[in-house]
C-alpha positions as CSV (number, residue, x, y, z in Angstrom):
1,X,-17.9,25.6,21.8
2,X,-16.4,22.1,22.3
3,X,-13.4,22.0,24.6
4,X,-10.9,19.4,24.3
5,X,-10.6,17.0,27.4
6,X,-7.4,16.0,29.4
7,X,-5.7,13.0,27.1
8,X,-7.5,10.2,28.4
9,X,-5.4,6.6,28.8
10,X,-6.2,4.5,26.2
11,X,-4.7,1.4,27.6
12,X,-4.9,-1.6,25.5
13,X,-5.7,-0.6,21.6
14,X,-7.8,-2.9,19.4
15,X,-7.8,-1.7,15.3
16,X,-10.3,-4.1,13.7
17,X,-9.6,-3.9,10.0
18,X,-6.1,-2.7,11.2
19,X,-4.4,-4.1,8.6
20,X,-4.8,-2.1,6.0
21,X,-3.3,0.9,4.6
22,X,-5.2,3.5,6.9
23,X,-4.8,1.1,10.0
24,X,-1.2,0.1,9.3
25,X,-0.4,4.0,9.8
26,X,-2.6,4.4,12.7
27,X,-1.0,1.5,14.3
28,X,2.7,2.4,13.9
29,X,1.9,5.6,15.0
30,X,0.2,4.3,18.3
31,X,2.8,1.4,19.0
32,X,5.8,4.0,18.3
33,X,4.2,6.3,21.4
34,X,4.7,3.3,23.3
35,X,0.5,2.4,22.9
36,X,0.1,-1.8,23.1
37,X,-1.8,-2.3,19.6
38,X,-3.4,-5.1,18.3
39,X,-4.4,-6.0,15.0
40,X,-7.2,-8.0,14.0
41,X,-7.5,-8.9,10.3
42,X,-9.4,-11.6,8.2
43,X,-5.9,-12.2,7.0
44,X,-3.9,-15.0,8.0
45,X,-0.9,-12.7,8.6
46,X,-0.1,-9.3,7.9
47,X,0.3,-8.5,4.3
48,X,3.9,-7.5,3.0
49,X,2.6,-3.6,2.5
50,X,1.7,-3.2,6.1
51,X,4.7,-4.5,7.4
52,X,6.9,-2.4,5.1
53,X,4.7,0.6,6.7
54,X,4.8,-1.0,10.3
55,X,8.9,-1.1,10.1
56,X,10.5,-1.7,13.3
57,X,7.5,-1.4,14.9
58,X,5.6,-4.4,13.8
59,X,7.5,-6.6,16.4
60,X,5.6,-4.7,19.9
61,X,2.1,-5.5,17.6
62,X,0.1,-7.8,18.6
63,X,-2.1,-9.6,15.0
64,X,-5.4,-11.6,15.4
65,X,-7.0,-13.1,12.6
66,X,-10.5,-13.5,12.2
67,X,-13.3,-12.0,11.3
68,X,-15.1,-9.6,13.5
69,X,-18.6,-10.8,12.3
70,X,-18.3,-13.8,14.6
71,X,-20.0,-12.0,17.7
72,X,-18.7,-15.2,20.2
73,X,-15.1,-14.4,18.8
74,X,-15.3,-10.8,18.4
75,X,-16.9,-11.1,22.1
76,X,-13.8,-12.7,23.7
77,X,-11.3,-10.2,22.0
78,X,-13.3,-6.8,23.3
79,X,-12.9,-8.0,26.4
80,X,-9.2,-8.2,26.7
81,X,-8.9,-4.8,25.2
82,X,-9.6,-1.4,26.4
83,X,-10.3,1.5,23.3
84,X,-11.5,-0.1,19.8
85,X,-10.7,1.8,16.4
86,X,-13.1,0.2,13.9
87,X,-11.5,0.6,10.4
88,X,-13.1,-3.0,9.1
89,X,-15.3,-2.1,6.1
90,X,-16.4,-5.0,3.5
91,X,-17.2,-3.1,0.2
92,X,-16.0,0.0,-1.9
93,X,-18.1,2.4,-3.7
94,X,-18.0,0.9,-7.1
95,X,-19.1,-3.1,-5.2
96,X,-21.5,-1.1,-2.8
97,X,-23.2,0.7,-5.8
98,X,-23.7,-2.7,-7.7
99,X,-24.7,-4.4,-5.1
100,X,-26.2,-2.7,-2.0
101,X,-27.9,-5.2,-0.4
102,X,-24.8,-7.1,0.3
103,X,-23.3,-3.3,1.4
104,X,-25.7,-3.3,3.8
105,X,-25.7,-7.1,5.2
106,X,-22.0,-7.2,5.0
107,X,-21.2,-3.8,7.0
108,X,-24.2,-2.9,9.4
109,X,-25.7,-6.0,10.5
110,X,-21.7,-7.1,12.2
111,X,-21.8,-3.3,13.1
112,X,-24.5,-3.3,15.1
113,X,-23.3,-6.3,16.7
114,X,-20.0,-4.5,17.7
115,X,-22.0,-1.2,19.3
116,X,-23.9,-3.9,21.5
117,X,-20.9,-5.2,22.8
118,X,-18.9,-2.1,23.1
119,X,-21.7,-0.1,24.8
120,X,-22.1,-3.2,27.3
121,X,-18.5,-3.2,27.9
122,X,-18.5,0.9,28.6
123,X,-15.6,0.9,26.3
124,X,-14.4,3.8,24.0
125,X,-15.2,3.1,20.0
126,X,-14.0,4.9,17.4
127,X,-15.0,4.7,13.7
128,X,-13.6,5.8,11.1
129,X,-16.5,6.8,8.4
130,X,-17.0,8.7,5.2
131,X,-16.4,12.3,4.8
132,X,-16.1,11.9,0.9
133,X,-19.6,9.9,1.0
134,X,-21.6,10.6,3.9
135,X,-22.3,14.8,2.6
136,X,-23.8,14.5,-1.2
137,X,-24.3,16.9,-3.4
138,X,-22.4,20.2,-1.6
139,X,-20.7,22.7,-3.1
140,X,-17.6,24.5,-0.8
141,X,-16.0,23.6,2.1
142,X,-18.3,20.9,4.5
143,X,-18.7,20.9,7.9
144,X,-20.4,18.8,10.4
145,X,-23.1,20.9,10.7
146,X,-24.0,20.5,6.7
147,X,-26.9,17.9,5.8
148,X,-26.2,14.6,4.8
149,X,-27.9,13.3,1.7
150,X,-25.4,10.3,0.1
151,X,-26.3,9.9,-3.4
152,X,-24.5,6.1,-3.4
153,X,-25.1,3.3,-1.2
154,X,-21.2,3.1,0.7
155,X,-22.6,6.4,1.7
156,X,-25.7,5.7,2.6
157,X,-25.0,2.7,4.6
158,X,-21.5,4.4,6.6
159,X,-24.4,7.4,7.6
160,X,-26.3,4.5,8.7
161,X,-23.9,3.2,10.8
162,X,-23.4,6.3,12.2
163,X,-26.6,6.8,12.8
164,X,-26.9,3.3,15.0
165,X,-23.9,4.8,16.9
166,X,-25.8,7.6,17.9
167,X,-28.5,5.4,18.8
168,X,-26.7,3.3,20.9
169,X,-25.3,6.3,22.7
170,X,-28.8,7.4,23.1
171,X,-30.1,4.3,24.2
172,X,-26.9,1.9,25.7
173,X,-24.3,4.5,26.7
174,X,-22.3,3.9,24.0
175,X,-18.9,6.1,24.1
176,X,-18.0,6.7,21.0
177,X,-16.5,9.2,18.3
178,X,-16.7,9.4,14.7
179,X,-14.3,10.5,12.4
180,X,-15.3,11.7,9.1
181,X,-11.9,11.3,6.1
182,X,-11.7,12.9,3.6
183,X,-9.4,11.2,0.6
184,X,-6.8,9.8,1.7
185,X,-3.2,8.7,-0.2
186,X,0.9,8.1,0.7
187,X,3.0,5.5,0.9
188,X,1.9,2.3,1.4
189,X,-1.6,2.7,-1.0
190,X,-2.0,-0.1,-3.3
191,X,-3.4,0.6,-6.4
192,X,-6.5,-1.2,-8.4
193,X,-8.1,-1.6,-4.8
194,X,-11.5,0.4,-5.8
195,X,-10.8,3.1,-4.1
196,X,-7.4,5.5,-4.2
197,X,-6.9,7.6,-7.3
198,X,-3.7,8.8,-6.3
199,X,-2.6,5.7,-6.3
200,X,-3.6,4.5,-9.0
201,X,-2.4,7.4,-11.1
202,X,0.7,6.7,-10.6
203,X,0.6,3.1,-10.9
204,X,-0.6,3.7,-14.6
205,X,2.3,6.0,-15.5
206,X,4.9,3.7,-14.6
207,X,3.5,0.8,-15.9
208,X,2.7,3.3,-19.1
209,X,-0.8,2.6,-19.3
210,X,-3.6,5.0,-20.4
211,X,-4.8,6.7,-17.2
212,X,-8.5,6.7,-16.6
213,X,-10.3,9.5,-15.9
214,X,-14.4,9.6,-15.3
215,X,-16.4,12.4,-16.5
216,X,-14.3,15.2,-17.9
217,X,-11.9,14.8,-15.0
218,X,-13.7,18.1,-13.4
219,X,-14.6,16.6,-10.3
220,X,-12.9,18.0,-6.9
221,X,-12.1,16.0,-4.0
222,X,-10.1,17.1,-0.6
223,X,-7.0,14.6,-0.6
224,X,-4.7,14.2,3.0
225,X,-1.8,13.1,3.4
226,X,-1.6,9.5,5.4
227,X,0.4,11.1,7.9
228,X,-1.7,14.2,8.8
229,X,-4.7,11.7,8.8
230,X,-3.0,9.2,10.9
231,X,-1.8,11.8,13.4
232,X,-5.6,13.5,13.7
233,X,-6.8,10.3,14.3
234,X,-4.5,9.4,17.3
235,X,-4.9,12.8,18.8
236,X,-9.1,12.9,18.2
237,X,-8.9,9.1,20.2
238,X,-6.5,10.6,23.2
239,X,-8.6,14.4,23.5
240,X,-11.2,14.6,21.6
241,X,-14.9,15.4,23.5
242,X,-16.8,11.9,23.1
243,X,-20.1,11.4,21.4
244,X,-18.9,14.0,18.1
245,X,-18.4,14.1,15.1
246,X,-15.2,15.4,13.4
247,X,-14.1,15.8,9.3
248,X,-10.2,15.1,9.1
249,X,-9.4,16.8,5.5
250,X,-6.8,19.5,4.3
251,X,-9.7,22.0,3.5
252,X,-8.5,22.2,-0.8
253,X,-10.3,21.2,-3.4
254,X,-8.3,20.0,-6.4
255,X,-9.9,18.5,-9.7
256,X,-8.8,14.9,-11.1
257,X,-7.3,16.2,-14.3
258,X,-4.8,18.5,-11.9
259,X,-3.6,15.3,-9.8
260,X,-2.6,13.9,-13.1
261,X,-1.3,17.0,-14.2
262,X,0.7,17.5,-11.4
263,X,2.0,13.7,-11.3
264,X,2.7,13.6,-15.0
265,X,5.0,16.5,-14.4
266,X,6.4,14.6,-11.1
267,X,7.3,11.8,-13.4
268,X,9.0,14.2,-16.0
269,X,6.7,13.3,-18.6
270,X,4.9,16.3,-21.0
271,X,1.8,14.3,-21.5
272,X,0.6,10.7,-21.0
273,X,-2.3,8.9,-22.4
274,X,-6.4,9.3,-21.1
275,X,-8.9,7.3,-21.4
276,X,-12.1,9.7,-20.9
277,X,-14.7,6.9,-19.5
278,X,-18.4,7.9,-18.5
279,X,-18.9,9.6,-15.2
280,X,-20.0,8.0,-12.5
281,X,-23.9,8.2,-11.1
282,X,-22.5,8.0,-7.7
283,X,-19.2,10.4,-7.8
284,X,-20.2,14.0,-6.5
285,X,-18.9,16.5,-9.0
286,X,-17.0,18.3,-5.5
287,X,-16.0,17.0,-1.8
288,X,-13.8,19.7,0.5
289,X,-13.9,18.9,4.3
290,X,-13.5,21.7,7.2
291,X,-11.8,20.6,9.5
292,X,-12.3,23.7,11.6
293,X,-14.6,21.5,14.5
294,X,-11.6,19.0,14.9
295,X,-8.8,21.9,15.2
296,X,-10.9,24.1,17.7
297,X,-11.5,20.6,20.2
298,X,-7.5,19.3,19.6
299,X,-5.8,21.7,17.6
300,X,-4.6,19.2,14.9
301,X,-4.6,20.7,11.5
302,X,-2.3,19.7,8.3
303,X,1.3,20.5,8.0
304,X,2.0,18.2,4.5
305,X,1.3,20.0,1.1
306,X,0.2,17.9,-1.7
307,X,3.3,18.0,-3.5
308,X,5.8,16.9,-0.6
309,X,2.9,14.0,-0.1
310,X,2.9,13.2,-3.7
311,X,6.3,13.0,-4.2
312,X,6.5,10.7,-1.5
313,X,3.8,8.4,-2.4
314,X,5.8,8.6,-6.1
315,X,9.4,7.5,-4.7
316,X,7.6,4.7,-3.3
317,X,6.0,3.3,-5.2
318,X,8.7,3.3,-7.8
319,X,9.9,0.9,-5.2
320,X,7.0,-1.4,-5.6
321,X,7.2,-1.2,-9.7
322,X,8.0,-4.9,-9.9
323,X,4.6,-5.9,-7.7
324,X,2.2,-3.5,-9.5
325,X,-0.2,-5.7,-11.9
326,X,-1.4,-4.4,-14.9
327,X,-5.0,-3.3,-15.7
328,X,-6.6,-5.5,-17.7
């Protein structure tokens, strides 16, 4: 049984990728318990979205921008801090599956690069991976100990990545954890990003625009809250055993066509328009993570239901009506 350790000091927090919707969260969480956080971003400044999430706290961050492929540049930042969160991922599932040769130059290759300096610098990493991609074909609730057979290439390349990690903790010391997501949505999810059906859901109802639905709209996934995720991941970096694995998900399975179900309703509509589009070679017809591994090392487990999170992520992003761009 893995124990959970003392909270370790985490002194100076890197979030490469950190700008974006999982990493906003993450960061305001960590700089609001008084963490020093920094930011690095290809960006030349934060966007408007994760400053609305960062609030009060975006003036104790710290933002870098660059791009973490450059191994002289991503070199000199490692050094200055002490834990790294690495969020920074180039493709979706829809780009990876069209073009997985560029999935896998644009995402291992500066990986790699970033376990060689990180093991050398005896640092803690933590990456933030797949749950939703990394299992396959499965049917009921997943844990860790389930075999991993992606059937798309953002899956197959993140379990590749992982994979190195392991390697490099094998062969370079590498500290490290890896955190497995399942879907996740809230405030502060863009829609039309390639990834984020929640999101875009609702983006389609307000805007009135035919929602689109793959397959039948049968398929299951495991959708967290932002918060809940956020939270597991700040308290898997602080106590969690090193060198494991950990799913972060809610443990339910709901199908596409009840999300929109239960939004429509949300929105105090009867119906709304679908357009029924052919499924998807690389969508697996069901995804539920355990997250029974993570709660017996730190004790972290859920506390939002889907329909306090979804009327949540709803309210806001009525807020953001005038920014949302139509599909076209």
């Amino acid at each position: 049984m893995i124990t959970a350790t003392s909270p370790r000091a985490l002194g100076r927090i890197l979030l490469i990728g950190g700008g974006g919707f999982i990493g906003s969260h993450l960061a305001n969480r960590l700089a609001a318990d008084h963490h020093a956080v920094t930011i690095m971003g290809r960006s030349r400044n934060l966007s408007d979205t994760a400053r609305q999430i960062l609030g009060e706290t975006v003036e104790n961050i710290n933002y870098i921008s660059g791009d973490f492929t450059h191994t002289n540049f991503l070199r000199e930042i490692l050094v200055e801090h002490d834990t790294v969160v690495s969020l920074a991922y180039a493709t979706v599932p829809n780009t990876a599956f069209e073009n997985p040769l560029l999935d896998l130059q644009q995402n291992l290759v500066p990986s790699i690069s970033l376990f060689e300096e990180m093991a050398r610098l005896r640092k803690l990493l933590v990456i933030i991976s797949s749950g939703g991609t990394v299992y396959g074909r499965q049917t009921g609730c997943i844990d860790e100990n389930h075999k991993t057979h992606p059937i798309s290439p953002y899956g197959l390349t993140k379990l590749t990545i992982e994979h190195y990690a392991n390697l490099y903790a094998i062969t370079h010391g590498l500290q490290h954890l890896i955190l497995r997501p399942s879907n996740a949505y809230g405030v502060g999810q863009l829609p039309y990003r390639g990834q984020g059906f929640i999101a875009n859901v609702i983006a389609n109802i307000l805007t009135q625009q035919p929602i689109i639905l793959y397959g039948d709209g049968s398929i299951i996934r495991d959708y967290i809250a932002i918060d809940d995720l956020s939270l597991a991941i700040q308290q898997a970096m602080l106590s969690a055993p090193i060198g494991e694995t950990y799913n972060i998900g809610s443990g339910v399975g709901i199908s596409s066509k009840d999300i929109l179900n239960k939004l429509v309703r949300l929105c105090g509509l009867e119906t709304c328009t679908i357009n029924y589009l052919p499924a998807r070679v690389f969508d697996v017809p069901s995804n539920i993570l355990s997250s029974a591994k993570l709660h017996a090392a730190i004790g972290w487990q859920p506390h939002i239901s889907l329909e306090v999170g979804l009327s949540k992520t709803l309210e806001w992003q009525k807020t953001q009506l005038g920014s949302i761009k139509r599909v076209t």
